[in-house]
PyMOL CGO cylinders between C-alpha atoms (Angstrom):
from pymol import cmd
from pymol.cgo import CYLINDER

trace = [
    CYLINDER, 208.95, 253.50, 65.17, 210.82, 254.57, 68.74, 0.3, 1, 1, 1, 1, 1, 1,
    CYLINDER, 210.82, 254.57, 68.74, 209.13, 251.42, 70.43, 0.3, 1, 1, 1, 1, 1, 1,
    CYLINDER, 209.13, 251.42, 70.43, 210.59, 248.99, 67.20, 0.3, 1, 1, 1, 1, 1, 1,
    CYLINDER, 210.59, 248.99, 67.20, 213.57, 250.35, 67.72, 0.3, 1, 1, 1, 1, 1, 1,
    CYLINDER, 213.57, 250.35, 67.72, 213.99, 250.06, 71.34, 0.3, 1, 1, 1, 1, 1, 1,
    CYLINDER, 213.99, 250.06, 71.34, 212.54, 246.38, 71.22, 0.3, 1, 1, 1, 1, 1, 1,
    CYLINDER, 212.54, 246.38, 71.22, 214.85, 245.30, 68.22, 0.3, 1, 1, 1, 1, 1, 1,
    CYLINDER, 214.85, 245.30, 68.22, 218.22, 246.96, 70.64, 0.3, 1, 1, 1, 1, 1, 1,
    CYLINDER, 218.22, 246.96, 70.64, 216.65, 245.04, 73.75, 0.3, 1, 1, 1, 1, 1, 1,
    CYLINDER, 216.65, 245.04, 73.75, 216.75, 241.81, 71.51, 0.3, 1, 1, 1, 1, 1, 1,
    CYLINDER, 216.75, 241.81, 71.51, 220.09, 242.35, 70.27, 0.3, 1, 1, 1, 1, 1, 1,
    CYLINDER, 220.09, 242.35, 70.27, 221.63, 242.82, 73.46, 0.3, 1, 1, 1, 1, 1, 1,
    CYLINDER, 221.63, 242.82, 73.46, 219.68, 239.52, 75.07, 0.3, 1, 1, 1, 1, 1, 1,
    CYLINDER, 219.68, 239.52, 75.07, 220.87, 237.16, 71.95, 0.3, 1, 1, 1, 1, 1, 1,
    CYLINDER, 220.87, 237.16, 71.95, 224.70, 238.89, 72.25, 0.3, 1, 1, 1, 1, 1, 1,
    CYLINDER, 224.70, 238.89, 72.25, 225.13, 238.17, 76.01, 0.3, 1, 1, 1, 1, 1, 1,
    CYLINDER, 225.13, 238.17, 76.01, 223.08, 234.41, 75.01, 0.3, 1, 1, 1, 1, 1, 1,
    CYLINDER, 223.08, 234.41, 75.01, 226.01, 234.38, 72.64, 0.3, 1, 1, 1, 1, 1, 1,
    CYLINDER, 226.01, 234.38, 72.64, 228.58, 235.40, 74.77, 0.3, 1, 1, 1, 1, 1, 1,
    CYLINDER, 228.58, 235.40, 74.77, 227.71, 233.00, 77.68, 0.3, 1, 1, 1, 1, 1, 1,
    CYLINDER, 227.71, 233.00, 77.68, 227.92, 229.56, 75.02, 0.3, 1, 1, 1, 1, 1, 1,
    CYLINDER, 227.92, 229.56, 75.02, 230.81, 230.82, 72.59, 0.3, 1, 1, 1, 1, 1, 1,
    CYLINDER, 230.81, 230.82, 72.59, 232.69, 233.03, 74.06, 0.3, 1, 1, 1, 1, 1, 1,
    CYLINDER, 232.69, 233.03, 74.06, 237.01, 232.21, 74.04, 0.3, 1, 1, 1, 1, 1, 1,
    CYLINDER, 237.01, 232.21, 74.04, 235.84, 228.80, 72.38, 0.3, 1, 1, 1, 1, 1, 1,
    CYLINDER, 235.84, 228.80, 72.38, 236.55, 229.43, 68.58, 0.3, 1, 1, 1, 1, 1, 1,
    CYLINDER, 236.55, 229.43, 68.58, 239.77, 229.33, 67.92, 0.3, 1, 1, 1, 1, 1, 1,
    CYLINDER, 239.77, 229.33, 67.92, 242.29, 229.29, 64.71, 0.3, 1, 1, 1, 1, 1, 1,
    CYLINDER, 242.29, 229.29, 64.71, 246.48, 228.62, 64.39, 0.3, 1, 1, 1, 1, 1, 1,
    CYLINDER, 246.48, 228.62, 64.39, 248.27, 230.29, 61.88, 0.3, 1, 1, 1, 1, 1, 1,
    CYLINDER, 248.27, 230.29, 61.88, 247.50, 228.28, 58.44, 0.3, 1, 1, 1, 1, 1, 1,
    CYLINDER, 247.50, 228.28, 58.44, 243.90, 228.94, 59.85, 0.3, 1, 1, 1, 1, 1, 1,
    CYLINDER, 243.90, 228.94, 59.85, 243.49, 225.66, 61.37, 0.3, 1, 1, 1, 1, 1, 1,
    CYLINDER, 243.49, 225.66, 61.37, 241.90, 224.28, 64.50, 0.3, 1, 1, 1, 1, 1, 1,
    CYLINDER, 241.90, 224.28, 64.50, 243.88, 225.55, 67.21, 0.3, 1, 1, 1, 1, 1, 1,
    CYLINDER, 243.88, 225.55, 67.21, 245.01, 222.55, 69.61, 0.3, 1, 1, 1, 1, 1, 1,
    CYLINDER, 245.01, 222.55, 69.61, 245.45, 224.75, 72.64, 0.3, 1, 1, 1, 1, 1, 1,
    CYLINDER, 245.45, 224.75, 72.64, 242.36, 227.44, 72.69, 0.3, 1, 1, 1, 1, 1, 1,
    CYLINDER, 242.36, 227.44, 72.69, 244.94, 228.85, 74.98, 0.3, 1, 1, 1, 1, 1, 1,
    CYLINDER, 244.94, 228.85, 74.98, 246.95, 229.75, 72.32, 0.3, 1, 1, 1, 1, 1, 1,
    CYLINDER, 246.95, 229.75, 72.32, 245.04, 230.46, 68.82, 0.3, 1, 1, 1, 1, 1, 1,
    CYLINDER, 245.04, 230.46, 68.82, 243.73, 233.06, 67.34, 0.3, 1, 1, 1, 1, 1, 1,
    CYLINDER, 243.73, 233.06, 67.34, 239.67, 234.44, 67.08, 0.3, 1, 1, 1, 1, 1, 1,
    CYLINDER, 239.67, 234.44, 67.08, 238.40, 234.36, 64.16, 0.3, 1, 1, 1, 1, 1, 1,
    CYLINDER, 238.40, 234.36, 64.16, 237.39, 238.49, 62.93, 0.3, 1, 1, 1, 1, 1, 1,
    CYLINDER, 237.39, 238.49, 62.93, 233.60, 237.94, 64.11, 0.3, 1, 1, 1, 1, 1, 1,
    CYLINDER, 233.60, 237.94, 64.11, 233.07, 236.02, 67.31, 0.3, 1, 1, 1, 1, 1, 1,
    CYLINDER, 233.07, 236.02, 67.31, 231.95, 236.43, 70.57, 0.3, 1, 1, 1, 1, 1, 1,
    CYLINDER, 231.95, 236.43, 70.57, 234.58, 236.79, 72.66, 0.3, 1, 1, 1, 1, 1, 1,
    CYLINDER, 234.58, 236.79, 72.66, 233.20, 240.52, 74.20, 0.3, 1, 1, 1, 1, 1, 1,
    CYLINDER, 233.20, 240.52, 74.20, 230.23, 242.13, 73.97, 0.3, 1, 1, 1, 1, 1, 1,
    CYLINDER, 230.23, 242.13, 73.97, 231.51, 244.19, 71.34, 0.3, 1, 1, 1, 1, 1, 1,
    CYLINDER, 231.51, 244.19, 71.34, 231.98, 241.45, 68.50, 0.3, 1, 1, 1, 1, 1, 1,
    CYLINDER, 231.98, 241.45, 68.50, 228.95, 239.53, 69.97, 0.3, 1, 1, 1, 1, 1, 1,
    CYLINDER, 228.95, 239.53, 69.97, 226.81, 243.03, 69.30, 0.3, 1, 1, 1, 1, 1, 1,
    CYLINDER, 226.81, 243.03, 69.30, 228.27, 243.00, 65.91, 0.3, 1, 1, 1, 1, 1, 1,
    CYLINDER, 228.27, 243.00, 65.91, 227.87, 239.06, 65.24, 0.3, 1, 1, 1, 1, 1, 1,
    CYLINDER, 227.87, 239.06, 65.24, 224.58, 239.90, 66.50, 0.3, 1, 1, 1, 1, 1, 1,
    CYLINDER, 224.58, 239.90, 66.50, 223.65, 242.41, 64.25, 0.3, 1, 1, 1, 1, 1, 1,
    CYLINDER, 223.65, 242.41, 64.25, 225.25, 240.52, 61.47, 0.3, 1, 1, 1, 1, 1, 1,
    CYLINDER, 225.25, 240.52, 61.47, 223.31, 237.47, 61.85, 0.3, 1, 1, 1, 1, 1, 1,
    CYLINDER, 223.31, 237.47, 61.85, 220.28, 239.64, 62.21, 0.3, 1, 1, 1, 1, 1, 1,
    CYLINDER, 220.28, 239.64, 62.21, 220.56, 241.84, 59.08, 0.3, 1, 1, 1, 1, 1, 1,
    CYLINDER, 220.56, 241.84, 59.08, 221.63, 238.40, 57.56, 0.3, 1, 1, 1, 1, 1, 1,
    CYLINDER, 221.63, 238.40, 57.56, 224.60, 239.22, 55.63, 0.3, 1, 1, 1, 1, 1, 1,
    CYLINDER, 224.60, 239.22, 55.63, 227.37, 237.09, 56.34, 0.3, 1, 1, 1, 1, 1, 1,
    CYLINDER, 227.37, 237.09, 56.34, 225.74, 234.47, 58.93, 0.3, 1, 1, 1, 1, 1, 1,
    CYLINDER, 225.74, 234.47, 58.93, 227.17, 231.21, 57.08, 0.3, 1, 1, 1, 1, 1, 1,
    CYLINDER, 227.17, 231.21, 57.08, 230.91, 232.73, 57.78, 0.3, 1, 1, 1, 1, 1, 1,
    CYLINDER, 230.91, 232.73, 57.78, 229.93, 232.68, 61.39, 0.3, 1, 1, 1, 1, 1, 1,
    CYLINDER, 229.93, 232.68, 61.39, 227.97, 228.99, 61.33, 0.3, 1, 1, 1, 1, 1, 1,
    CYLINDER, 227.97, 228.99, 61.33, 231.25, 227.64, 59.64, 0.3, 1, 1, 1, 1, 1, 1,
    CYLINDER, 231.25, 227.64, 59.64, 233.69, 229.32, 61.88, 0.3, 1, 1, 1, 1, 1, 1,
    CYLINDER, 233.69, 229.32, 61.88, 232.02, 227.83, 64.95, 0.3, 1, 1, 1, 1, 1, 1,
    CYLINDER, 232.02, 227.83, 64.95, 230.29, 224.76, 63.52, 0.3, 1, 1, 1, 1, 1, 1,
    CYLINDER, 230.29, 224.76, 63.52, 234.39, 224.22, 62.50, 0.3, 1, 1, 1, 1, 1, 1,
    CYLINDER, 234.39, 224.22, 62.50, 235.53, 224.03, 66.08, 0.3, 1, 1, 1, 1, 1, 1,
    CYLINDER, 235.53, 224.03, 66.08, 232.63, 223.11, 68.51, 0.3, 1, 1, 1, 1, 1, 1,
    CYLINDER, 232.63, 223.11, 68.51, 231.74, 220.17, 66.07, 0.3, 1, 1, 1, 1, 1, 1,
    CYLINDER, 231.74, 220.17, 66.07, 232.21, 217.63, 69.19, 0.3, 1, 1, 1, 1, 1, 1,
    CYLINDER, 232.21, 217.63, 69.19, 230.38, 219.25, 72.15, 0.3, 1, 1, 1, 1, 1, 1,
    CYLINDER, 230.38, 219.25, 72.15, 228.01, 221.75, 71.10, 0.3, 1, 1, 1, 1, 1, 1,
    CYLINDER, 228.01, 221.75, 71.10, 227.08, 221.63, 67.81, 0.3, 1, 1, 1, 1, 1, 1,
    CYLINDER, 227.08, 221.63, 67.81, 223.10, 220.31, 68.12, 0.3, 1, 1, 1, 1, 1, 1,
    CYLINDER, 223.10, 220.31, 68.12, 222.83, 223.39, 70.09, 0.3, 1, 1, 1, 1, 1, 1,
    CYLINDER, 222.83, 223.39, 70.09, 224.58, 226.30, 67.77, 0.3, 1, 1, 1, 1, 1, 1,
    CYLINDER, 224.58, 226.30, 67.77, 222.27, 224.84, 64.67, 0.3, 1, 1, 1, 1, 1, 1,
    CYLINDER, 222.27, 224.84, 64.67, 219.28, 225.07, 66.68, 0.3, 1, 1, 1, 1, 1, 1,
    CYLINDER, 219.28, 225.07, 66.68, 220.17, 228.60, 68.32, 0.3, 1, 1, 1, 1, 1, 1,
    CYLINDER, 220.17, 228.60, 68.32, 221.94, 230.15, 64.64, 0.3, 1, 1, 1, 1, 1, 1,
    CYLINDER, 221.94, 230.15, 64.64, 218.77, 228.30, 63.06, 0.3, 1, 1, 1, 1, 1, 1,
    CYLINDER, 218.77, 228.30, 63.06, 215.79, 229.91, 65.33, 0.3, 1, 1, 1, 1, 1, 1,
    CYLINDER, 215.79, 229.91, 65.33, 217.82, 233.23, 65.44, 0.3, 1, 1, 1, 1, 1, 1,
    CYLINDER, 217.82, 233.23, 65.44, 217.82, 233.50, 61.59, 0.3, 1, 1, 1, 1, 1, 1,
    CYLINDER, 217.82, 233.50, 61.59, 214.37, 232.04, 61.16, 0.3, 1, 1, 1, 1, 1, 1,
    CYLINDER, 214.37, 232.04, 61.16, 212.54, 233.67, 63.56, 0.3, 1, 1, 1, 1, 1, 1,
    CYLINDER, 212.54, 233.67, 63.56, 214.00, 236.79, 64.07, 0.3, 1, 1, 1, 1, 1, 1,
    CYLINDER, 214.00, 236.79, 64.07, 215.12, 237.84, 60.72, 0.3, 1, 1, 1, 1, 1, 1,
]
cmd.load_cgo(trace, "trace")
């Protein structure tokens, strides 16, 4: 059970910083919870993966598989124009194959 464990907390670390180098400080919401027009400027929604805190928890999240589609919709939302083949394949394999 020790060697699970330690290979399921190696795996959630890799996919968090894999998170945090494609979708980190590029999800962003205005007030009425609306695209943002300056990223600059708007707010994250409550998971994301701005730090390695929230992308640890995002992580986790997607991996115990309780709340994922909040997360697809928040980012499929806002990187709809320049990345979203690649966060349906990457949300898509995570869930599949490691859940």
């Amino acid at each position: 059970m020790g060697n699970f464990s330690i290979l399921v907390m190696l795996f959630i670390i890799i996919a968090s910083l894999l998170g945090m180098e494609f979708f980190a400080y590029k999800i962003r919401f205005d007030e009425q919870n609306k695209l943002a027009k300056n990223p600059e400027i708007g707010n994250s929604p409550r998971i994301n993966y701005d730090n390695l805190g929230n992308s640890f928890i995002a992580t986790f999240i997607l991996l115990s598989n309780e709340g994922w589609n909040q997360i697809l919709y928040d980012h499929l939302v806002q990187v709809i124009d320049n990345y979203v083949n690649f966060l349906i394949i990457f949300l898509t394999l995570f869930v599949l194959f490691f859940v």
